[in-house]
C-alpha positions as CSV (number, residue, x, y, z in Angstrom):
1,X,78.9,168.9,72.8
2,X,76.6,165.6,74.4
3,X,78.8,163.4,76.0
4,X,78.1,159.5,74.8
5,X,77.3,156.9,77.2
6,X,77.6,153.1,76.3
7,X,74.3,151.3,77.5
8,X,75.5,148.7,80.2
9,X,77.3,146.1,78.6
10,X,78.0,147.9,75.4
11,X,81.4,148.9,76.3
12,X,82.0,145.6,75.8
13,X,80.1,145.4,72.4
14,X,82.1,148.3,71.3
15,X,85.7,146.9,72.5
16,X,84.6,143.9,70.5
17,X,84.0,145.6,67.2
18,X,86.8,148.1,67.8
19,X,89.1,144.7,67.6
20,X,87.9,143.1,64.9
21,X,87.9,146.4,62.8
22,X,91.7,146.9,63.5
23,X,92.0,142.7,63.3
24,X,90.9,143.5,60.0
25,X,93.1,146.5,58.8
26,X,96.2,144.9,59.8
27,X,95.1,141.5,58.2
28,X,96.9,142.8,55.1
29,X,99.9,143.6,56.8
30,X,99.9,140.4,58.4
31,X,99.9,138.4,55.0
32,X,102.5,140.9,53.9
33,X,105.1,140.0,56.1
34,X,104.4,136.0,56.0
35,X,105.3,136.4,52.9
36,X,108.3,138.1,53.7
37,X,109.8,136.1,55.8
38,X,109.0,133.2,53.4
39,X,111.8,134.6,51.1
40,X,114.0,135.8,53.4
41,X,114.2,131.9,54.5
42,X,114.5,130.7,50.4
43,X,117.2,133.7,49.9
44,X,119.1,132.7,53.0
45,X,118.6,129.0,52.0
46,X,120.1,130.1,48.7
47,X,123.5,132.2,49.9
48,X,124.2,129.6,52.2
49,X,124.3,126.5,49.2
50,X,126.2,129.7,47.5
51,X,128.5,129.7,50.3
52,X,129.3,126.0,50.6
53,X,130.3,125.6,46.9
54,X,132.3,128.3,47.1
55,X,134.2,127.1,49.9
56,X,134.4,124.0,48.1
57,X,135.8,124.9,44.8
58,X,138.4,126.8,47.1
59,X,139.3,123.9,48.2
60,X,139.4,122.0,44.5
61,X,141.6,124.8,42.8
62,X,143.7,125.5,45.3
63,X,142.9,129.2,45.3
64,X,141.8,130.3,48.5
65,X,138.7,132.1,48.8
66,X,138.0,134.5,51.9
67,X,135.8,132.5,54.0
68,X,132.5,134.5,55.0
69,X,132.0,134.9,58.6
């Protein structure tokens, strides 16, 4: 089986294109979890609002809730 040889300073060229094709492939996945962590932030935005009220209408009716810790 022939053995490949780069020409001088195509190692480099190759390297290059290497990273952009795998840049490329894990652009989606990438894009996936920005969006992921975007609603991890509005769900944790959401439980803690959740949270407050509840502790609050503890308060108000004089049933006591278990706090969350």
């Amino acid at each position: 089986m022939p053995h490949f040889r780069a020409p001088p300073g195509g190692e480099q060229y190759v390297g290059q294109m290497m990273d952009e094709k795998l840049d490329r492939k894990l652009q989606p996945i990438v894009d996936r979890l920005d969006k992921l962590e975007e609603s991890s932030e509005e769900v944790r935005s959401g439980v803690n609002a959740l949270l407050e009220w509840a502790e609050e209408c503890g308060n108000v009716i004089k049933f006591p809730l278990p706090k969350v810790k």
